[in-house]
N, CA, C and O atoms as a Tinker XYZ file with bonds, in Angstrom:
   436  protein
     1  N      4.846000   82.959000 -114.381000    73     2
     2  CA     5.466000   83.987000 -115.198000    64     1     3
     3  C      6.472000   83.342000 -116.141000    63     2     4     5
     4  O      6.985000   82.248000 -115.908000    81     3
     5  N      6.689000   83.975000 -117.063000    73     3     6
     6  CA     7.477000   83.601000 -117.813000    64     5     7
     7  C      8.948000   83.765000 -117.912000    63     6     8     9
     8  O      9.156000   84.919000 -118.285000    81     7
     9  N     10.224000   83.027000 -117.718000    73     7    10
    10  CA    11.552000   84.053000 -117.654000    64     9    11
    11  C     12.505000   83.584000 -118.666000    63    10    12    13
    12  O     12.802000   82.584000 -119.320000    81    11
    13  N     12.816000   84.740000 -118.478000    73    11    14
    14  CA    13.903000   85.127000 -120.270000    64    13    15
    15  C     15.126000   85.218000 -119.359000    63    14    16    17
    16  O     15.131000   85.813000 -118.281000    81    15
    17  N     16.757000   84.198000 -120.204000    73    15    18
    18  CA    17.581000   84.753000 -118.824000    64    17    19
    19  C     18.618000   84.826000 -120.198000    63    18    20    21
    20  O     18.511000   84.186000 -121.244000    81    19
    21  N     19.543000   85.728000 -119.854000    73    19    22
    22  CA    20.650000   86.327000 -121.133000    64    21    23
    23  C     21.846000   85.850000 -119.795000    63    22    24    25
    24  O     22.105000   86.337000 -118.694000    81    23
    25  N     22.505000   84.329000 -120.784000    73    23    26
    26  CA    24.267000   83.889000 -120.309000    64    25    27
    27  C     24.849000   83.771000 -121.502000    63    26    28    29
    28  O     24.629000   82.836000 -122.272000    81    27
    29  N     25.611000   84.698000 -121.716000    73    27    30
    30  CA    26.651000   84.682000 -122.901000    64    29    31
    31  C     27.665000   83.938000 -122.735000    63    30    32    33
    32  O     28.145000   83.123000 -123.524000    81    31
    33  N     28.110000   84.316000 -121.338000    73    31    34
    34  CA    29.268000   83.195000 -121.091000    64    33    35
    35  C     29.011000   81.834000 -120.599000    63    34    36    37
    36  O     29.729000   80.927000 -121.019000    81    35
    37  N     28.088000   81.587000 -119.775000    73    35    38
    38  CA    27.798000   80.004000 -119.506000    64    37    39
    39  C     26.789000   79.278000 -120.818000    63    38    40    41
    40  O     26.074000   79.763000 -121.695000    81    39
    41  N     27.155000   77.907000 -120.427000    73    39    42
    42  CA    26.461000   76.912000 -121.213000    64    41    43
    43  C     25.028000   77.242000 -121.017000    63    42    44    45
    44  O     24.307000   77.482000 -121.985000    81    43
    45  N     24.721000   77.256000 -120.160000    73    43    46
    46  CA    23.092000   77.171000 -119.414000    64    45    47
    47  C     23.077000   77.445000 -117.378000    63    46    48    49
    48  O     23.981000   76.945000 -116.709000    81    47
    49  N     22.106000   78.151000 -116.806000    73    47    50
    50  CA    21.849000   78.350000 -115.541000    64    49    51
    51  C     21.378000   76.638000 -114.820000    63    50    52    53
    52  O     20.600000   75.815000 -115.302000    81    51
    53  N     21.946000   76.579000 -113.914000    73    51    54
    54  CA    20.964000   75.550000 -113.175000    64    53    55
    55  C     19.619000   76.458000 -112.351000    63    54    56    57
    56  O     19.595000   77.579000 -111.842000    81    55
    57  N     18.489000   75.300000 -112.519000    73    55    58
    58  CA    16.838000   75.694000 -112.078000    64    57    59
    59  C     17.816000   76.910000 -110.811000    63    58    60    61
    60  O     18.050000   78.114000 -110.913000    81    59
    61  N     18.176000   75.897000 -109.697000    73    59    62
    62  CA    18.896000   76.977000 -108.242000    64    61    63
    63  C     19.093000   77.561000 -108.484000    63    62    64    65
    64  O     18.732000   78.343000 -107.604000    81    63
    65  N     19.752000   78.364000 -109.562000    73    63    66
    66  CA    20.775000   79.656000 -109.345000    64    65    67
    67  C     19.408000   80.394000 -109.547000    63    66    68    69
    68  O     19.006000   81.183000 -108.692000    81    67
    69  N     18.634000   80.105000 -110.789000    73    67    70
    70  CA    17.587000   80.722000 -111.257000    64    69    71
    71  C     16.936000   81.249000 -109.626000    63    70    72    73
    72  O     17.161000   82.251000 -108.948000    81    71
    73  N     16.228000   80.291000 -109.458000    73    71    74
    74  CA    15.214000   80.542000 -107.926000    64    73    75
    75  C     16.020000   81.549000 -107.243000    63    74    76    77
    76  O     15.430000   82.571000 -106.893000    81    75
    77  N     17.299000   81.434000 -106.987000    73    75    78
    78  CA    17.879000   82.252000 -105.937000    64    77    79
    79  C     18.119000   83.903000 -105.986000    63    78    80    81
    80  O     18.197000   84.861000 -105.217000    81    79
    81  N     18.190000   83.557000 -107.552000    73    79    82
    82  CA    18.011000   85.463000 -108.254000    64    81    83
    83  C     16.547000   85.592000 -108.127000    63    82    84    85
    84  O     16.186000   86.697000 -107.722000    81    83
    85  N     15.807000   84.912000 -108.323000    73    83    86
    86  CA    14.199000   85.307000 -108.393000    64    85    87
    87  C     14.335000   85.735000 -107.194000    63    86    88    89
    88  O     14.883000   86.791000 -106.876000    81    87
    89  N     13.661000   84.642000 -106.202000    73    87    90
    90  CA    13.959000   84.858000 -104.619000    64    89    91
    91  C     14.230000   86.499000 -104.069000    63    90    92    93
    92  O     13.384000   87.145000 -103.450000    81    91
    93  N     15.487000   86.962000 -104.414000    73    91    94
    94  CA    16.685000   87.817000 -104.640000    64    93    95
    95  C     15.868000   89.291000 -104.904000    63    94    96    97
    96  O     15.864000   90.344000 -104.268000    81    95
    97  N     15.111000   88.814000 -106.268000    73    95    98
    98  CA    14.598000   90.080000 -106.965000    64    97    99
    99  C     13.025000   90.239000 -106.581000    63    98   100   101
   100  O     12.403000   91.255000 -106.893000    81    99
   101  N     12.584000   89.433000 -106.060000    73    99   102
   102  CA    10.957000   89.542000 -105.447000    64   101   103
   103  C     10.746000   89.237000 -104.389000    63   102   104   105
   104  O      9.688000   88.710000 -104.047000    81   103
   105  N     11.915000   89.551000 -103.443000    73   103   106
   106  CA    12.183000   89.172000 -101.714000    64   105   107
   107  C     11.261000   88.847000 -101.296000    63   106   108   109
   108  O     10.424000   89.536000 -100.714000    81   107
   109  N     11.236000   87.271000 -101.605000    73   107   110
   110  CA    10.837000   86.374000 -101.156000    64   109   111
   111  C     12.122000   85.089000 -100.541000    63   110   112   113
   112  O     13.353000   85.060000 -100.527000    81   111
   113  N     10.893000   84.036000 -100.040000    73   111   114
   114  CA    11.871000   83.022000  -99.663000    64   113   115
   115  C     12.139000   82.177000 -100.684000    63   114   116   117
   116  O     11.151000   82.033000 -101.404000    81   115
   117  N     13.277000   81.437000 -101.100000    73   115   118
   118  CA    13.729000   80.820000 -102.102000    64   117   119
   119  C     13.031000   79.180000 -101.974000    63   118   120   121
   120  O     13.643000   78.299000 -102.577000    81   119
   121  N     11.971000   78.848000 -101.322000    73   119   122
   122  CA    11.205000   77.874000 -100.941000    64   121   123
   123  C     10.006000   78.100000 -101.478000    63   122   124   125
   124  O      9.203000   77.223000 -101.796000    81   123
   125  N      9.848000   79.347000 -101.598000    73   123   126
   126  CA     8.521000   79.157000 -102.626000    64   125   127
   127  C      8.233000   79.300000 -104.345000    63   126   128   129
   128  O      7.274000   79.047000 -105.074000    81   127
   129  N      9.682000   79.873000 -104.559000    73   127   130
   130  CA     9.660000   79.287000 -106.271000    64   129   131
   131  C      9.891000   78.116000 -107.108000    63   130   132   133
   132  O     10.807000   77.314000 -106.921000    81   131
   133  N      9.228000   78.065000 -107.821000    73   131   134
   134  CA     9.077000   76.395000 -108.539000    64   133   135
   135  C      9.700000   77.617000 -109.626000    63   134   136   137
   136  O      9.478000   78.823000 -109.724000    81   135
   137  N     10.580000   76.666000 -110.373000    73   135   138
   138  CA    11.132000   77.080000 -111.846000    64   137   139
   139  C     10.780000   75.750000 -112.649000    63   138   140   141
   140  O     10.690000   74.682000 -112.043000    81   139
   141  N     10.598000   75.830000 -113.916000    73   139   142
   142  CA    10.751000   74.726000 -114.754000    64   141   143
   143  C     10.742000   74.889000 -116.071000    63   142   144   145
   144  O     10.496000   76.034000 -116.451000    81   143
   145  N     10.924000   74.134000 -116.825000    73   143   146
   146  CA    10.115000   73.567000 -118.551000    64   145   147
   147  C     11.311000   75.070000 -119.216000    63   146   148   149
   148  O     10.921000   75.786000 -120.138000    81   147
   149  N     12.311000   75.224000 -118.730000    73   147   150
   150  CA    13.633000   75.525000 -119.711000    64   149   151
   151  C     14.255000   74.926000 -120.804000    63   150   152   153
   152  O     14.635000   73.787000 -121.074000    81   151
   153  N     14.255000   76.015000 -121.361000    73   151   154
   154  CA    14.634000   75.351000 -122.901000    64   153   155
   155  C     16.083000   76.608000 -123.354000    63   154   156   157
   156  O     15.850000   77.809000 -123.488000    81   155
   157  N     17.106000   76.169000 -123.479000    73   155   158
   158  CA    17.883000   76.816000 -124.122000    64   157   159
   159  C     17.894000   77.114000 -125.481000    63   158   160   161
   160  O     17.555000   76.133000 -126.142000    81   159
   161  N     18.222000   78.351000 -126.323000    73   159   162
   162  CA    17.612000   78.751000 -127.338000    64   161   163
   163  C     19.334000   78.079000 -128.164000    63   162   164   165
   164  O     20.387000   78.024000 -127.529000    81   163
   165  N     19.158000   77.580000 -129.902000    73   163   166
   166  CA    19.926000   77.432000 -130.728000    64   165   167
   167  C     21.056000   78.597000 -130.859000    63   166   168   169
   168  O     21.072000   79.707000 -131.390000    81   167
   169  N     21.912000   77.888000 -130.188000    73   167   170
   170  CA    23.199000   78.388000 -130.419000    64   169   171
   171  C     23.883000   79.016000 -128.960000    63   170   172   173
   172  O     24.938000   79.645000 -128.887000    81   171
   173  N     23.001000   78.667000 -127.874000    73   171   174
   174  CA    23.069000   79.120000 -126.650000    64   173   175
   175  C     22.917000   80.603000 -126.422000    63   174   176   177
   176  O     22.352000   81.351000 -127.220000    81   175
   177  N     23.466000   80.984000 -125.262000    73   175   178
   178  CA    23.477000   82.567000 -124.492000    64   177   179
   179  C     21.769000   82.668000 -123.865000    63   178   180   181
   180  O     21.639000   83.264000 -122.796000    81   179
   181  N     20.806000   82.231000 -124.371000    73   179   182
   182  CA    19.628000   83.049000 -123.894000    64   181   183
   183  C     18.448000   81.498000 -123.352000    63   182   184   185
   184  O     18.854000   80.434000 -123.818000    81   183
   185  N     17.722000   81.437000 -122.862000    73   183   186
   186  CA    16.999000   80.733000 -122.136000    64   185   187
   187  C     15.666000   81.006000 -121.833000    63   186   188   189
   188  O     15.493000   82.221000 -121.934000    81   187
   189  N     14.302000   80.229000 -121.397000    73   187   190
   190  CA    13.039000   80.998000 -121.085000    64   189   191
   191  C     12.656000   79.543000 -121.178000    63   190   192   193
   192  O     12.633000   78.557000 -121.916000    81   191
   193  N     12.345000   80.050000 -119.877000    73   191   194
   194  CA    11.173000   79.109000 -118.627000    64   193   195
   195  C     10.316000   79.508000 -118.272000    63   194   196   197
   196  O      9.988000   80.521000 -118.889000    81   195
   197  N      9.471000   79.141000 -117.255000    73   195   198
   198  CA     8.709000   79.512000 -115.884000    64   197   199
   199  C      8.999000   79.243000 -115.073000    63   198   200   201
   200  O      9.819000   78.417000 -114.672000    81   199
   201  N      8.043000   80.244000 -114.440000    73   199   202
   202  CA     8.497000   80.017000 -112.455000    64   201   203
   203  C      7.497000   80.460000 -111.873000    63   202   204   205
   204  O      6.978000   81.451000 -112.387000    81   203
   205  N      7.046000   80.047000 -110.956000    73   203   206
   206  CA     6.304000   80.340000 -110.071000    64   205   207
   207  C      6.442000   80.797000 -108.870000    63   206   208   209
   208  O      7.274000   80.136000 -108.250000    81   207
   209  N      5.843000   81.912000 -108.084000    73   207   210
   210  CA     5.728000   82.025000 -106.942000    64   209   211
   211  C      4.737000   82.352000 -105.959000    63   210   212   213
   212  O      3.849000   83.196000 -106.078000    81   211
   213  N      4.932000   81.724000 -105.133000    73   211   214
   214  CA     3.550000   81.088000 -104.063000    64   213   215
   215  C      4.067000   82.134000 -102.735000    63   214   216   217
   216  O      5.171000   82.462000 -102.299000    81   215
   217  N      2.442000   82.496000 -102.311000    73   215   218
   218  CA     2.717000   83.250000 -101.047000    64   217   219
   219  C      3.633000   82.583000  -99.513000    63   218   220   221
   220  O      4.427000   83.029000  -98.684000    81   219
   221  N      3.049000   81.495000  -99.750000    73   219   222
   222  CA     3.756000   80.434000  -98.443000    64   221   223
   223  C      3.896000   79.244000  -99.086000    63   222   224   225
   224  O      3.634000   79.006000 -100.265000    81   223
   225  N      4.425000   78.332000  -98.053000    73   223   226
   226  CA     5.077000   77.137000  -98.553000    64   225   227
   227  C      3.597000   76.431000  -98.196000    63   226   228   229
   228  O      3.641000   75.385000  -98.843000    81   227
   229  N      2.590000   76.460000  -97.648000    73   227   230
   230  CA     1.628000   75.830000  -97.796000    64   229   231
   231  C      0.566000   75.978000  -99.223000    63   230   232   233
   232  O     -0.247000   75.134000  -99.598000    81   231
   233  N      0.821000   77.130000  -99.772000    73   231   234
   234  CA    -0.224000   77.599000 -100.630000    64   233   235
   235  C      0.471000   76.804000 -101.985000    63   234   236   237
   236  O     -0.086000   76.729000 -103.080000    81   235
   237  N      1.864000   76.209000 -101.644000    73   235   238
   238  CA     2.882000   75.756000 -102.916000    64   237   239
   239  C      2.153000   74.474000 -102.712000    63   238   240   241
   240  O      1.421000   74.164000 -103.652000    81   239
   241  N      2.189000   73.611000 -101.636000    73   239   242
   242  CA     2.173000   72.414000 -101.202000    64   241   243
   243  C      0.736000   72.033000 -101.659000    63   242   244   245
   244  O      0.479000   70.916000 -102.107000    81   243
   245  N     -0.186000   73.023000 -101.521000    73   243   246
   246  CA    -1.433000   73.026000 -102.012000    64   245   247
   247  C     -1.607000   72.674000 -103.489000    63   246   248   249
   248  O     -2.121000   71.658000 -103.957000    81   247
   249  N     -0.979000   73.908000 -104.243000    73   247   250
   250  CA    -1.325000   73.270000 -105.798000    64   249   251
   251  C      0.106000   72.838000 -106.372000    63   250   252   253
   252  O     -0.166000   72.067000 -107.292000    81   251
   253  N      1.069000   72.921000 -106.308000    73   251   254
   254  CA     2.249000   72.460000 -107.268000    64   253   255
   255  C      1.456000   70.792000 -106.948000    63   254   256   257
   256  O      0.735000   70.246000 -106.113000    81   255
   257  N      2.346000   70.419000 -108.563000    73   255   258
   258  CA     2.102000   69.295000 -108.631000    64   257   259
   259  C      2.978000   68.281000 -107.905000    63   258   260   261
   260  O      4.082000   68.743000 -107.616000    81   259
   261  N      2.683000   66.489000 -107.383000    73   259   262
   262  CA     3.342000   66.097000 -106.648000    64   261   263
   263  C      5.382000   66.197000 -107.097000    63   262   264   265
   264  O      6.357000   66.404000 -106.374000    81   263
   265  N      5.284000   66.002000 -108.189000    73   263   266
   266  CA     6.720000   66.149000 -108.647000    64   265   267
   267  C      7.738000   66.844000 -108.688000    63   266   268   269
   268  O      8.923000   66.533000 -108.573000    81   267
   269  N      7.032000   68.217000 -108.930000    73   267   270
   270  CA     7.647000   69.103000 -108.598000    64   269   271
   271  C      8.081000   69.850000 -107.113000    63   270   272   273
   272  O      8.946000   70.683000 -106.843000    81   271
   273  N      6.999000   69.104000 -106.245000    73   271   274
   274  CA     7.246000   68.776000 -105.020000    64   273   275
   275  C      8.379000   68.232000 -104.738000    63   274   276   277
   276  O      9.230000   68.764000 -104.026000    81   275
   277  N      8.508000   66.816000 -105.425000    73   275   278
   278  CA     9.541000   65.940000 -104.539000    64   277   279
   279  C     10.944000   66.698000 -105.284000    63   278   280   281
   280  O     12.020000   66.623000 -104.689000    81   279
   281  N     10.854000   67.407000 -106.584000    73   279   282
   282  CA    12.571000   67.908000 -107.126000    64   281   283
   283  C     12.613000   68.746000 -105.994000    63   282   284   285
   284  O     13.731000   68.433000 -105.584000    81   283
   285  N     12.060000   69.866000 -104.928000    73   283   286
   286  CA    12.469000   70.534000 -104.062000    64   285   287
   287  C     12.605000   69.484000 -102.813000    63   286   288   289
   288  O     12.814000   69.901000 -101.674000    81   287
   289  N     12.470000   68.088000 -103.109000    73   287   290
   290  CA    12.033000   67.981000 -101.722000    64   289   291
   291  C     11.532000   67.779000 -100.393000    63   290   292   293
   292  O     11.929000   67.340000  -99.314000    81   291
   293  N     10.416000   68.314000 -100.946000    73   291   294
   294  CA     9.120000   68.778000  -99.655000    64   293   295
   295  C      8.242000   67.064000  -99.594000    63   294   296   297
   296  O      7.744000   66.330000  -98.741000    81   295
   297  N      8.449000   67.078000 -100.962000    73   295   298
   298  CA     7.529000   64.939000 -100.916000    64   297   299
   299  C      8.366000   64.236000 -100.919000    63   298   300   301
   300  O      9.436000   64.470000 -101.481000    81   299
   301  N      7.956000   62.629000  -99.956000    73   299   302
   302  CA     8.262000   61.801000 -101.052000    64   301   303
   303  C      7.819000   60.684000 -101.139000    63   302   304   305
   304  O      7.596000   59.880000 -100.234000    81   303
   305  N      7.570000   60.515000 -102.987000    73   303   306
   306  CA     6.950000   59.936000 -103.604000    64   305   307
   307  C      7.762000   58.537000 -103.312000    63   306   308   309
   308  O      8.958000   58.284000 -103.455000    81   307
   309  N      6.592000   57.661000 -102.816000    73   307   310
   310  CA     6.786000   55.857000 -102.399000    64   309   311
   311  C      6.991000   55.369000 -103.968000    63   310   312   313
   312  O      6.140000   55.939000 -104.651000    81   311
   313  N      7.727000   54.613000 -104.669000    73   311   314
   314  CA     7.413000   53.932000 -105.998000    64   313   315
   315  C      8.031000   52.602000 -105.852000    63   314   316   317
   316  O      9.174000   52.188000 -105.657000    81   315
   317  N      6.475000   51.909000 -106.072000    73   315   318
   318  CA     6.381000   50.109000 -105.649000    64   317   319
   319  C      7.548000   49.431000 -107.060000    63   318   320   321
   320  O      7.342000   49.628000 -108.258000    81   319
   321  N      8.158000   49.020000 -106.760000    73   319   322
   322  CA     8.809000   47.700000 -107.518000    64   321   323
   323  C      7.925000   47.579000 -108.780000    63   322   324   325
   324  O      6.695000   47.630000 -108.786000    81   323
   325  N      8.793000   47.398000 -109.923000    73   323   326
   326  CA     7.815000   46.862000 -111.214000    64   325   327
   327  C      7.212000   45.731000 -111.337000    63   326   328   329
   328  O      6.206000   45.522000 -112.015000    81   327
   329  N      7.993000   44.726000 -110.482000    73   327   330
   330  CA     7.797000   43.346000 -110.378000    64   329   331
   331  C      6.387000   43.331000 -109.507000    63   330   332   333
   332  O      5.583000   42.452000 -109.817000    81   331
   333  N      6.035000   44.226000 -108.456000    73   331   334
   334  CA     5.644000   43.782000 -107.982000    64   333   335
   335  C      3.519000   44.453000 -108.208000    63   334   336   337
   336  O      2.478000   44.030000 -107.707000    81   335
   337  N      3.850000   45.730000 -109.296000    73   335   338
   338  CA     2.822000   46.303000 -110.001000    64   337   339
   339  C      2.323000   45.396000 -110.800000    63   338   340   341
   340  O      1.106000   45.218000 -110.868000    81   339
   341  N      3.277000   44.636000 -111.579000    73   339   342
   342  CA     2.638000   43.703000 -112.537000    64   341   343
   343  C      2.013000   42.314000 -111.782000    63   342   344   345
   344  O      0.925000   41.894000 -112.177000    81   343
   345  N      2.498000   41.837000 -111.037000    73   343   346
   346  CA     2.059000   41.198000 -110.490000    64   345   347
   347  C      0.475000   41.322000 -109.884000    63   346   348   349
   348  O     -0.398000   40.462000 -110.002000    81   347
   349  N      0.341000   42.758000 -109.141000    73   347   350
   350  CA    -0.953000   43.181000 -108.537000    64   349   351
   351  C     -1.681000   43.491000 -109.738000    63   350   352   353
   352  O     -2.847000   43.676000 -109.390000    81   351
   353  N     -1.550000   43.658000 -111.145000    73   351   354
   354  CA    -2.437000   44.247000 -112.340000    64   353   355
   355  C     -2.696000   42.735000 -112.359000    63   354   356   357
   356  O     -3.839000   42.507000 -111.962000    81   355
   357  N     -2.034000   41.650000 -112.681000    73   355   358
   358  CA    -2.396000   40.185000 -113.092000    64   357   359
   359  C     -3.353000   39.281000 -112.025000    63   358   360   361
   360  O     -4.200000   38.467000 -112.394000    81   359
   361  N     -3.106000   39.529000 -110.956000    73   359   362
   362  CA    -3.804000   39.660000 -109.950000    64   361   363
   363  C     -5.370000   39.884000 -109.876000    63   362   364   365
   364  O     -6.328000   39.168000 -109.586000    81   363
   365  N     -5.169000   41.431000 -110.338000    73   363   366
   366  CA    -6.771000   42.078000 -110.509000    64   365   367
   367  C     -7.803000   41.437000 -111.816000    63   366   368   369
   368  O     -9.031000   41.359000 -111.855000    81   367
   369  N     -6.588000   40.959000 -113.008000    73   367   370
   370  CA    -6.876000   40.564000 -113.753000    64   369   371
   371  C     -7.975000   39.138000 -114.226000    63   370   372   373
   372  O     -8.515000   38.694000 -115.240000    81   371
   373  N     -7.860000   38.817000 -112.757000    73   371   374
   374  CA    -8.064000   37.087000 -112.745000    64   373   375
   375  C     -9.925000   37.297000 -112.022000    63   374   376   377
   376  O    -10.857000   36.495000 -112.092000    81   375
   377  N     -9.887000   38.419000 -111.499000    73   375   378
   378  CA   -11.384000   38.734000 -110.736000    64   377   379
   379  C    -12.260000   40.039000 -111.436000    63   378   380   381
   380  O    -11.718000   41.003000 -111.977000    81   379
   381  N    -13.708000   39.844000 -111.300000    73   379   382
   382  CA   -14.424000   40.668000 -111.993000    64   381   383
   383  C    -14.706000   41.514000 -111.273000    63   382   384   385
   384  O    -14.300000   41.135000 -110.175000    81   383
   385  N    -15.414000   42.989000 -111.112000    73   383   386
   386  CA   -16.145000   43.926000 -110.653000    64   385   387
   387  C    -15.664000   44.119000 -109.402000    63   386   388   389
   388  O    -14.474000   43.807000 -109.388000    81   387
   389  N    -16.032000   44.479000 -108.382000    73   387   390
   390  CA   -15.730000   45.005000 -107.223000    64   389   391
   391  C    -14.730000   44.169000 -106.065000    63   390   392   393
   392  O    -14.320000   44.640000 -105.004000    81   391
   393  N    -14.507000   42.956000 -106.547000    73   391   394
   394  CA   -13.462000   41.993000 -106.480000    64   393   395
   395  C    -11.909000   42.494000 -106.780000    63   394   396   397
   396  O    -10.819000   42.124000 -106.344000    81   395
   397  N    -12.219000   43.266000 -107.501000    73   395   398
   398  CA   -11.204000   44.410000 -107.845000    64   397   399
   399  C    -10.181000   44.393000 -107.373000    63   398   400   401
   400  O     -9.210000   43.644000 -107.480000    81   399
   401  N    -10.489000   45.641000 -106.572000    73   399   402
   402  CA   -10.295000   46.286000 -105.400000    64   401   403
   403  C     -9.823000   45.541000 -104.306000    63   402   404   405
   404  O     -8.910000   46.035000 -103.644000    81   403
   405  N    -10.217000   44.587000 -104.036000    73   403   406
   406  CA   -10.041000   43.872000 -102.957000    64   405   407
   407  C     -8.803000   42.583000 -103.164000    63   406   408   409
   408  O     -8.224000   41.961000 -102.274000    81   407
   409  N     -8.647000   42.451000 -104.729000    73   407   410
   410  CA    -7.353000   42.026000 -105.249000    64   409   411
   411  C     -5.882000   42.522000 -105.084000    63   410   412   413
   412  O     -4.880000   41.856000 -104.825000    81   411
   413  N     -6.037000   44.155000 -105.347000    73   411   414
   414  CA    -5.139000   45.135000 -105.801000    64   413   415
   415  C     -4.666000   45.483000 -104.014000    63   414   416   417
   416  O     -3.589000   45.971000 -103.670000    81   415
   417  N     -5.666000   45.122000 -103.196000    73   415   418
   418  CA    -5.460000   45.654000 -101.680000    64   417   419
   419  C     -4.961000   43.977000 -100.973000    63   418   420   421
   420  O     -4.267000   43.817000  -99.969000    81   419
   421  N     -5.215000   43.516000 -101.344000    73   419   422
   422  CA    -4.748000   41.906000 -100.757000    64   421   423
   423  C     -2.854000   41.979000 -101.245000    63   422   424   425
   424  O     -1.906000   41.620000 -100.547000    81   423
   425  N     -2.821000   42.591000 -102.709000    73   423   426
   426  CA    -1.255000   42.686000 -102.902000    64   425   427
   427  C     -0.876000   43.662000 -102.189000    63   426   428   429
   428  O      0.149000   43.008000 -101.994000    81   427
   429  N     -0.685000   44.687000 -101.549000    73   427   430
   430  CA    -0.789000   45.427000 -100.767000    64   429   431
   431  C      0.015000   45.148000  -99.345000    63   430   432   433
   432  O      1.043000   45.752000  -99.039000    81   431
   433  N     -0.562000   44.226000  -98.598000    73   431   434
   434  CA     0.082000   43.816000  -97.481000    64   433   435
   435  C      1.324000   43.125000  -97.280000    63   434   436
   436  O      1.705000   42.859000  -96.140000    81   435
């Protein structure tokens, strides 16, 4: 859905406060709304995002994407060293075809 939010007096809502009025107004649990992709309008007071809401926290876990996962939370996303990606791409680099694989998994251990 789409949400329109009118703050005359604040700068801008944080995503939370948002979820917690949603939550609030479609008594639900505040675990199953994803809010995002807010944009405050020129000159402030008014705002419009989305949000989503999922019947259960499994049906969220199901399709939200992993990221929006881990801002609530619920994931978390492993992220390998740069040093050590480039290394496994240069790696893969040096062997042909299905050798691959077995490059990229040898850096691995």
């Amino acid at each position: 859905m789409v949400v329109d939010i009118i703050h005359p007096a604040v700068a801008n809502l944080s995503k939370d406060e948002v979820r917690d009025k949603l939550a609030k107004m479609y008594k639900v649990d505040k675990e199953v709304v994803f809010c995002f992709g807010f944009r405050t309008q020129f000159g402030g007071g008014r705002s419009t995002g989305f949000a989503l809401i999922y019947d259960s926290l499994d049906a969220a876990k199901k399709f939200e994407p992993k990221y929006r996962l881990a801002r609530h939370g619920l994931v978390e996303i492993k992220k390998i060293s740069r040093k050590q990606r480039k290394e496994r791409k240069n790696r893969a680099k040096k062997v042909r075809g299905t050798k691959k694989a077995k490059a990229a998994a040898a850096a691995k251990k």
